[in-house]
N, C-alpha and C positions, 0 to 999 in steps of 0.2 A: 441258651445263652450263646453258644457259638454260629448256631444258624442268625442272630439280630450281627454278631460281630464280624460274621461272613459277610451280610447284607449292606453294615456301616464299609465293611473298606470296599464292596463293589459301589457302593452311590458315590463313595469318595474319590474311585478312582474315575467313576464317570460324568462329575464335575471337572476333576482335574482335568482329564479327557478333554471334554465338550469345550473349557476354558482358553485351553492351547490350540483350537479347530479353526483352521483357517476359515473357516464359513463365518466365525466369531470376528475375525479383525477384516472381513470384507467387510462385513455388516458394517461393521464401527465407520471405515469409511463413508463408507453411503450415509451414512446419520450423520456425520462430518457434514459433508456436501448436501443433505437436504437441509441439515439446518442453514448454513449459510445462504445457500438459497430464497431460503425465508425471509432473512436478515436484510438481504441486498432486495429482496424484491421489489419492497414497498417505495424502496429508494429509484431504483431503475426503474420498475413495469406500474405506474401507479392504479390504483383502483379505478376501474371505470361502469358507467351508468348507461343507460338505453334512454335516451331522452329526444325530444322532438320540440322544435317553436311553439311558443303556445300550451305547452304541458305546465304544469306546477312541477316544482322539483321536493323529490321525495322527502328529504334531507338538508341540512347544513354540508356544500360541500367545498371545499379548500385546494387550493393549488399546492401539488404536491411536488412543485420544481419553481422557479426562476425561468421563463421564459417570454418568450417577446409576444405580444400583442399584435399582430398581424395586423388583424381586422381593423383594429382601432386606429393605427397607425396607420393605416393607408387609409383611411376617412379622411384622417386631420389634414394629411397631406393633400389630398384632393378639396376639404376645403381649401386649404391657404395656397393651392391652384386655381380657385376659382375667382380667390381677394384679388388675385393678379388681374390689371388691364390690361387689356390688349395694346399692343405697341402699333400706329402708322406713320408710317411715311408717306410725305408728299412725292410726286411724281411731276417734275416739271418740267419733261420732254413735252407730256401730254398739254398742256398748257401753252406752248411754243408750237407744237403740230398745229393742235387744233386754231391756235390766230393766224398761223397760213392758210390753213385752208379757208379761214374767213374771209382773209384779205383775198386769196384768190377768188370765192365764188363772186366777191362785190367788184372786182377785176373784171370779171367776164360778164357781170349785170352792163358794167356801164358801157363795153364795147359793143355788147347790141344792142341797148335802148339807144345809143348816141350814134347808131349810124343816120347819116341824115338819107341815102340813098334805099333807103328798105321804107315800107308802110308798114305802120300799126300793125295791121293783120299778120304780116312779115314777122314784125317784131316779137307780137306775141305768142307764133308759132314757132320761132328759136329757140325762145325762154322754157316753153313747155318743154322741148325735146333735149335742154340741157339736163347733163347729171348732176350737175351742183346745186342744181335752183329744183328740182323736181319735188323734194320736201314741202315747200309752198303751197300752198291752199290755191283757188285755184284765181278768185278772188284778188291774193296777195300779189300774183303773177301778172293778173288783168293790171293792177294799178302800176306795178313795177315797168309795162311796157307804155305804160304815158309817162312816166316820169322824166321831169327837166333834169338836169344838171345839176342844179341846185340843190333839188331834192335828194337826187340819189344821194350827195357828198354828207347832206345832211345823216341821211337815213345809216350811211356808212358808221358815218362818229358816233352815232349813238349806238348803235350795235358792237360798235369797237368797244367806247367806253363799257358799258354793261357787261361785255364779256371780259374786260382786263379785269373788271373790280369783282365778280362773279368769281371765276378764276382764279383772284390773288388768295384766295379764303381756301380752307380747306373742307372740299366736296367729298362726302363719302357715297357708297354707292347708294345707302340708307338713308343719306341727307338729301338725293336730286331733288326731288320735290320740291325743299326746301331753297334750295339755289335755284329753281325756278320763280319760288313765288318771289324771291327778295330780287332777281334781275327784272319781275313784272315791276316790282315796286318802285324801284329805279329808271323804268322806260319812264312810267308812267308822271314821276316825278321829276325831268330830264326837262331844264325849261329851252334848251337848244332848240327845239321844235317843238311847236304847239297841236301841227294835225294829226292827229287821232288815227288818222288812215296809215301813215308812216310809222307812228309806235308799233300799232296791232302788228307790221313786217317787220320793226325791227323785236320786236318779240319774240316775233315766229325763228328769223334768223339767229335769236341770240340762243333759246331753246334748243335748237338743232346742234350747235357746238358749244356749248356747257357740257361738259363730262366730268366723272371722278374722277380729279386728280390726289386723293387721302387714301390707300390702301390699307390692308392689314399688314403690316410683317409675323408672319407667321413662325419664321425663325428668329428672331428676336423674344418674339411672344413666349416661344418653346422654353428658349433659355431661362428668359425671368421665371417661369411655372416651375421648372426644375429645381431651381435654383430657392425657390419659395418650399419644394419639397422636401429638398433636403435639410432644410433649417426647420426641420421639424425633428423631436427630439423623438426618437421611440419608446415607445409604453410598454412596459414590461409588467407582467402578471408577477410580482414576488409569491417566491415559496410560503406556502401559508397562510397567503389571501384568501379571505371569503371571496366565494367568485356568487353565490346565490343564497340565500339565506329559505331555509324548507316554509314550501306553500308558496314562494317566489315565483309569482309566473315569468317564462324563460323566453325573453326578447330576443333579437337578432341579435344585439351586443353580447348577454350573456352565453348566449347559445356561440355565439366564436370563441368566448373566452375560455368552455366546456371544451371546445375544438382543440384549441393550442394549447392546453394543458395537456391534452388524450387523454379526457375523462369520457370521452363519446365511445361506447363498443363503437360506431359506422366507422370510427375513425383510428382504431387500434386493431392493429396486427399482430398476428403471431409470432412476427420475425424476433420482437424483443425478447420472448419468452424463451426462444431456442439461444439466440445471443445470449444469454448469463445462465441459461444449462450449460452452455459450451466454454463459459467463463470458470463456473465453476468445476467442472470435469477438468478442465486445464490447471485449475488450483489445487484439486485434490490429485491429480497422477503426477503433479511436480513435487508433491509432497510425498507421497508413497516412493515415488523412484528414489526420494532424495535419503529417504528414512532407508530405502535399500542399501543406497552405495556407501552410507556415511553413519549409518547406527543399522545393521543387519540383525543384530540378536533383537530389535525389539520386535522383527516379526517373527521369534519364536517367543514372545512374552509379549499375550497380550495386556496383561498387568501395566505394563511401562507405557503401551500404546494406549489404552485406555485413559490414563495419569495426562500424557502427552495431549488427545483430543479435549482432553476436560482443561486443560488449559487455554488450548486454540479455542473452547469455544467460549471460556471469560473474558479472554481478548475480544475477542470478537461479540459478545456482549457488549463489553465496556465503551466500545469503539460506537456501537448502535446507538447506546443509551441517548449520547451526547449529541450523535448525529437525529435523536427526536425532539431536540432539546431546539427551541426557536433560533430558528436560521433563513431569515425571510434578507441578507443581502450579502452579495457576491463579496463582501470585504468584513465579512461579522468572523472572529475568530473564536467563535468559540469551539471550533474543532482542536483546536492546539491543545483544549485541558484533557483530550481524551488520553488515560495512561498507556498509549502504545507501547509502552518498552515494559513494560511487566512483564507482559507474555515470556518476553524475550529473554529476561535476567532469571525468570525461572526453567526455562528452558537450558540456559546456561548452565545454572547450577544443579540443575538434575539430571541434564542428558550430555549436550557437549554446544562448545561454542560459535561451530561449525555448523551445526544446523539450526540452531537459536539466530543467526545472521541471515539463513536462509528463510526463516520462519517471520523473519524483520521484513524481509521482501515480500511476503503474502500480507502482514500485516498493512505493511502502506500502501499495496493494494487495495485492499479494503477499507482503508480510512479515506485513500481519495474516490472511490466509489460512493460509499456514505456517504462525504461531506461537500460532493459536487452539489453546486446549484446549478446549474447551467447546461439543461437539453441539450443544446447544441457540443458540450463539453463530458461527456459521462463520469470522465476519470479527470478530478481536481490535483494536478499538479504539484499543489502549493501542501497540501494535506500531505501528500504521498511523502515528499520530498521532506516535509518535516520529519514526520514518520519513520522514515528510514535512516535519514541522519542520527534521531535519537535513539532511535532503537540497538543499531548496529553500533552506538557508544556505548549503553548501556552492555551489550556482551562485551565489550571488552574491558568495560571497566570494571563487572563482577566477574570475570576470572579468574581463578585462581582463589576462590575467597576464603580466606581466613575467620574470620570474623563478624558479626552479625555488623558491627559498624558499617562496613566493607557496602554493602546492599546501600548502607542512605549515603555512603563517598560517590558511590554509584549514580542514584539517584540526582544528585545534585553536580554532577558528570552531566547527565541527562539531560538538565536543566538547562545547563552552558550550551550542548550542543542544540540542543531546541533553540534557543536565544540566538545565536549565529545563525543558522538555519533562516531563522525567523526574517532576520534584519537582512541577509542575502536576499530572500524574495520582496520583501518595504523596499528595498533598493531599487531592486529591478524593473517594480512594478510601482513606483514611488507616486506616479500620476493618478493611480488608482485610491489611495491611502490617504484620510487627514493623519493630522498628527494626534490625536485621542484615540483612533485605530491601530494605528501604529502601537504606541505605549499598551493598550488592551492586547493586542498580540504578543507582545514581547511576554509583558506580564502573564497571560494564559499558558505560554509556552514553557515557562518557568515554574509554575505549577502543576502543569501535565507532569515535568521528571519529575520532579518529587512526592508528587501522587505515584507515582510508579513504582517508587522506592517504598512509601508506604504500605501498598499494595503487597508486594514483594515479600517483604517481611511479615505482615496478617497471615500469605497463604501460605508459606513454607511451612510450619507446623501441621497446618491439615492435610498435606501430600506428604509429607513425613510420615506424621503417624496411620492415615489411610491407606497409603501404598507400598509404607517399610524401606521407602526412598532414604536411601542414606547421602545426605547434602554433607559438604565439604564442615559446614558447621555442626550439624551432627557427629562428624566424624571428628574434630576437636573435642566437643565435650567428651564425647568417650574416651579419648585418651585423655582425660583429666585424672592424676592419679588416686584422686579421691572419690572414683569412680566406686562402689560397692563393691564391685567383683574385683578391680585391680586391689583394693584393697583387702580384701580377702585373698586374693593371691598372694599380695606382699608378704602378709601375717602368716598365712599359712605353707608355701611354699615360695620362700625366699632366694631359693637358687633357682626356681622356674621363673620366677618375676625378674632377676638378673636377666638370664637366658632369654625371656619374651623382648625385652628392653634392647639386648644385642640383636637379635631379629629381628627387631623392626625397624633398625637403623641399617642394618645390610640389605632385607625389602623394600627399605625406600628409596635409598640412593641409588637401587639396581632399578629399581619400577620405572622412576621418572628418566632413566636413562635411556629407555627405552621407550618413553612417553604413554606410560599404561600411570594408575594413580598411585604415587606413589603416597596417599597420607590413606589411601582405603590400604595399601599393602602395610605399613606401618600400625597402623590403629588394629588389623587384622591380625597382627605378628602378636601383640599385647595379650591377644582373646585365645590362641591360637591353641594352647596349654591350659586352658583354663580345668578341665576335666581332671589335671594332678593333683588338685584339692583332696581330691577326692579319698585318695589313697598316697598321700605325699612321699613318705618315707620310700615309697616301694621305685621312686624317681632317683638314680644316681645324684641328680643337681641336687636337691633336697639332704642327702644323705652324709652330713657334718660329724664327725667324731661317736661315728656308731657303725655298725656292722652292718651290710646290704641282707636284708630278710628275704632276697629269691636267692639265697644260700640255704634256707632253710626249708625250703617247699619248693614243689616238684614243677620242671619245663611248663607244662602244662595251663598250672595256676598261673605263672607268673604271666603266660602269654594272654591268660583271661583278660589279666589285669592292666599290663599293658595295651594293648587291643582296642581295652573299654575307653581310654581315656577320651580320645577325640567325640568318640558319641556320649560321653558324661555331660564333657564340656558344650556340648550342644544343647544339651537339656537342661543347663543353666543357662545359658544364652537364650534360649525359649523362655526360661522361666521369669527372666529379667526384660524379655522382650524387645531384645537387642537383633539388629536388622536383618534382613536375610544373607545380605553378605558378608554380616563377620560369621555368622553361622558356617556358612559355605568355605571359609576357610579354616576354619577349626573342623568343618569332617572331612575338608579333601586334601588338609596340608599332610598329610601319609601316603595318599589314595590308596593303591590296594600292593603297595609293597612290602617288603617279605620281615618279617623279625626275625631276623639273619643268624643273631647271639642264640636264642633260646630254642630256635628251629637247628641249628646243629647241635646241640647238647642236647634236646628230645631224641636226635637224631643218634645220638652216639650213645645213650642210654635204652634206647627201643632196640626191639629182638624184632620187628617187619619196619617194614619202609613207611614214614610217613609221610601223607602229601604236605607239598607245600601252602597250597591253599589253608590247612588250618590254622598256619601260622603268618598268613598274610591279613592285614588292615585290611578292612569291610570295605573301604574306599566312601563314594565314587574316588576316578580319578578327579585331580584338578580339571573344573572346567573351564577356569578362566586366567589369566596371566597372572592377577593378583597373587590367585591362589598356587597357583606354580611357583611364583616367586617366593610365597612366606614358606613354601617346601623345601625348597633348594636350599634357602637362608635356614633354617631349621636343622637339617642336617650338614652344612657347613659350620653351624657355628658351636654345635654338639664334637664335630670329629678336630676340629681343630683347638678346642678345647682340651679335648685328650693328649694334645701335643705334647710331650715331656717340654720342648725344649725349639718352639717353633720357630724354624724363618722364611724370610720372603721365598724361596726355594721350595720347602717341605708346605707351606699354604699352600701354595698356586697348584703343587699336585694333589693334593687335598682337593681342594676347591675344584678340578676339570677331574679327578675320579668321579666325586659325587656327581656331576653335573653328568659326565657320562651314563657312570648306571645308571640316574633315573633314565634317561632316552635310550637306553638299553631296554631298560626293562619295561619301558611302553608307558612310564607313568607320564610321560609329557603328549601320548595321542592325544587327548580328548581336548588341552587346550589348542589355542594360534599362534603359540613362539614357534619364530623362524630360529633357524641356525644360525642367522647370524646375532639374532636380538640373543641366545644364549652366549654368544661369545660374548658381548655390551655386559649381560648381566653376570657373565663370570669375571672379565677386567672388572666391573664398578664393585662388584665383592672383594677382590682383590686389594683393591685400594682402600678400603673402609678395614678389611682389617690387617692392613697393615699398618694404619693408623691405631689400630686399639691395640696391637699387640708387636707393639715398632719396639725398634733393638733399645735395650739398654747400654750405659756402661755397668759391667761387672766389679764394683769395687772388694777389691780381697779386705781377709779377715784382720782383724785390729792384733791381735795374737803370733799370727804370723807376721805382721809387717816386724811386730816387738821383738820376737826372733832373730828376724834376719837382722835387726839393728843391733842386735848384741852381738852376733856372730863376726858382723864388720868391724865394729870396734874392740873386739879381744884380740 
């Protein structure tokens, strides 16, 4: 039997062990961060496929962002560059040149055919050797050097005319042909002259200077193209689009459309996979530093850290859910309903409000992560910023909480600040919004806080009773005085339930003075005593119009009995299943200080020396402010008690003895009061009881006044 009972406390103490191992709350983080990981993945890194032109696609697969269509959009755009016509201009320099140089070559025809002193032969060997006339056939040249006078002026005007009316049209370089064949058409219909011989040359002449004068403008053309391209709207693949439908064979459109999602491995890289490792390693070491500088005891309890991540990771649940929930356009609100500020209110009320605001900052984080549509945009602004707005209301509007109401006053806090929030970004972004998007956001934001309040209140009972979390409202009920145990205390030691009751109004007033909790030091003062039930009578406070019974039994006993009480009172506290921390102030409100009365009267009845360890309190010491505090008040409000005849004078050295010997006597190492938060907590004691035991006046006796009045008047 003792070897299994050996066995039970070695496995128990190497749970407790292995529990408190820091290897235990590294781990927990990295579970933190891979799960989040997870979370965000599917949102940042999306799924991708080995696929090629021409394959069937395996599967049904979906666009898993908001992104622009490339491909498609510069199609459209290059068609509605193509609807574009070409822009020309005419050129009517070319048009003016070229009738000089007409008029000059028929200028220098007529001066050598008309010389009358050259022959024929003469003539005709000029003609050939000119650069203007050298085009000519050879034929057209022969006839040209017998021509009259007549002829030529004829041959002139119709060559003029054909080439003005040719010319006034617009030639392109595609069209000459065509202003050939319609200037032939023209000779040949020209009744100005009838010989045949004279058309065929003014043909020839009129062919030779006809040019394009209809160009392209190539910069004009530009512009229009551009111009046409840009009035093209762009295509965008919404979040959640079928992009292929499985056994779809995969055409050049769809196959872009797989492209600009990054559903292609050819086309996804590693870099995004390292990007949101290094996202989340940045979320989880601003967490952990923060949890360092501003809650340090929870990395000696991984209990609290544990409580802590199993919240971070319902939020962050919560926050996913909503973000799977159909979100296929950049203005759909339905991220607004996700409950961000829960996290946060329980955070509040079970750790502190200073990192629940910080933990508001990871949250909108995450929700503009999650609820981005937009590749080009990773982290959604408009998410974030609601997020954080209500979140960081919601802590300040559940602190301090009193009452379960207190959470949905919260919530509907929440609500308001979402709603503001909301209508700041409608405002900003007003061109973005109709007005039925508008009203749906408001309205979603307004139900996100108050889901959150909901929430709030659901899970406070299960970290309550899971974790032995004593919430602000936990710690009212129990000072309810129809609590079991209070009333068992009442009933049965009615001067210790006095005494708890003064105790806990000198631990409160001193607690929060110092900004430690003053309704856990109060509700703890209550419990604190509980263990005098046990054996009442043997408690001075208890002991009403009867004789003290450690009169009648020896140093020894009485110090058993004394002794036992803080560890009695525990083991109703256990039995009652009352939290870990009013536990802790009922065993450390003594810690291991000396029972001073009964250890000198062992002392002066003993024939050797006894230690004083046997007559000190098992302890521990206090290990936390609370518990220091309901110590200090405990034996201040016991020795000023015994005052015959107390004043503000005879307290105050009361009050800085006691507060001494404990730091004398070491029972203040093991908590974090400074010197100076003891001097805070001896003034705020000071002042509470000289409120409860403030001066009277002394009115004398009815007897004596009746005396002196007769002695006056005889």
């Amino acid at each position: 039997m003792g070897k299994k009972k050996k066995n039970g406390f070695l496995l128990k103490h190497f749970v407790e062990s292995w529990i408190q191992h820091p290897s235990i709350r590294y781990t927990m983080y990295i579970f933190l961060g891979f799960v989040m990981y997870l979370f965000l993945m599917g949102q940042v890194i999306p799924k991708t496929f080995e696929l090629s032109e021409g394959q069937r696609s395996p599967e049904d697969i979906v666009s898993p962002i908001r992104v622009l269509n490339e491909w498609e959009t510069n199609w459209l755009k290059e068609q509605a560059a193509k609807k574009v016509e070409d822009v020309y201009s005419k050129d009517d320099n070319i048009v003016n040149d070229q009738m000089t140089k007409l008029e000059t070559t028929f200028q220098e025809i007529t001066d050598l055919v008309l010389q009358a002193e050259i022959s024929s032969d003469e003539k005709l060997a000029l003609l050939k050797e000119s650069s203007h006339i050298n085009f000519l056939s050879e034929d057209a040249i022969q006839t040209l050097s017998n021509l009259s006078e007549e002829k030529i002026k004829n041959l002139q005007y119709i060559s003029k005319t054909t080439f003005d009316i040719s010319m006034n049209s617009y030639i392109k370089i595609s069209g000459l042909s065509e202003a050939y064949a319609k200037a032939e058409e023209l000779i040949i219909s020209n009744p100005f002259d009838h010989d045949e011989e004279i058309k065929r040359i003014a043909l020839e002449m009129t062919k030779q200077f006809i040019k394009p004068n209809y160009f392209l403008n190539a910069e004009q053309t530009k512009i229009l193209k551009e111009e046409a391209k840009n009035n093209v709207q762009p295509v965008f693949i919404k979040k959640d689009e079928l992009i292929v439908n499985q056994g779809q064979i995969i055409d050049t459109a769809v196959y872009e459309k797989l492209k600009a999602a990054g559903l292609l491995k050819d086309t996804s890289t590693l870099w995004p996979y390292f990007g949101l490792l290094l996202l989340v390693v940045l979320m989880v070491l601003m967490l952990y530093y923060s949890i360092d500088r501003m809650k340090p005891t929870m990395h000696q309890d991984n209990i609290s850290l544990l409580m802590l991540i199993i919240i971070l990771l319902l939020s962050f649940l919560s926050i996913s859910v909503f973000g799977w929930l159909d979100n296929d356009s950049l203005t759909s609100p339905i991220g607004y309903l996700a409950p961000v500020a829960f996290g946060v209110m329980l955070i509040t009320v079970f750790i502190s409000m200073r990192f629940a605001i910080l933990s508001g900052v990871i949250f909108s984080i995450f929700a503009g992560l999650i609820f981005s549509t937009d590749q080009t945009l990773i982290f959604d602004f408009r998410y974030g910023f609601v997020a954080l707005i209500g979140s960081t209301a919601g802590a300040f509007a559940i602190n301090r909480i009193k009452q379960r109401s207190t959470i949905l006053r919260a919530g509907l806090i929440v609500a308001l600040f979402n709603i503001f929030s909301i209508l700041v970004i409608l405002m900003l972004t007003s061109q973005s919004y109709s007005l039925r998007e508008g009203v749906e956001a408001v309205l979603y934001g307004m139900i996100g806080g108050i889901f959150s309040s909901v929430l709030t209140i659901g899970l406070m009972p299960f970290f309550e009773s899971v974790f032995g979390i004593l919430s602000p409202i936990k710690l009212i009920e129990l000072s309810n005085p129809n609590h079991p145990l209070l009333r068992k205390l009442l009933i049965e030691t009615p001067g210790t339930y006095h005494h708890s009751i003064i105790v806990g109004n000198l631990a409160e007033s001193a607690a929060e003075a110092i900004g430690a909790d003053g309704l856990l030091a109060r509700v703890g003062a209550y419990y604190h005593d509980l263990g005098k039930t046990k054996r009442p009578t043997f408690f001075i406070e208890n002991q009403l119009n009867m004789d003290n019974p450690h009169d009648k039994i020896s140093p020894s006993l009485s110090r058993n009995i004394i002794l036992a009480h803080p560890k009695d009172g525990v083991g109703l506290l256990k039995e009652y299943k009352l939290p870990v921390p009013i536990q802790d102030i009922a065993m450390q409100h003594h810690g291991t200080s000396l029972l001073k009365y009964f250890y000198h009267k062992a002392s002066k009845d003993a024939e050797n020396a006894i230690s004083e360890t046997e007559y000190r309190y098992q302890g521990p010491k206090a290990q936390t402010k609370e518990a220091a505090i309901v110590g200090i008040a405990d034996s201040v409000e016991a020795a000023v008690r015994s005052i015959a005849h107390p004043t503000n004078k005879s307290i105050e050295e009361v009050v800085r003895k006691i507060v001494k010997d404990k730091l004398d006597d070491g029972q203040l190492n093991e908590c974090d009061l400074t010197l100076k938060e003891l001097e805070i907590i001896s003034v705020s004691m000071l002042e509470t009881l000289k409120g409860i035991f403030h001066s009277r006046i002394e009115y004398p006796d009815i007897n004596v006044l009746e005396e002196e009045k007769g002695v006056k008047t005889s």
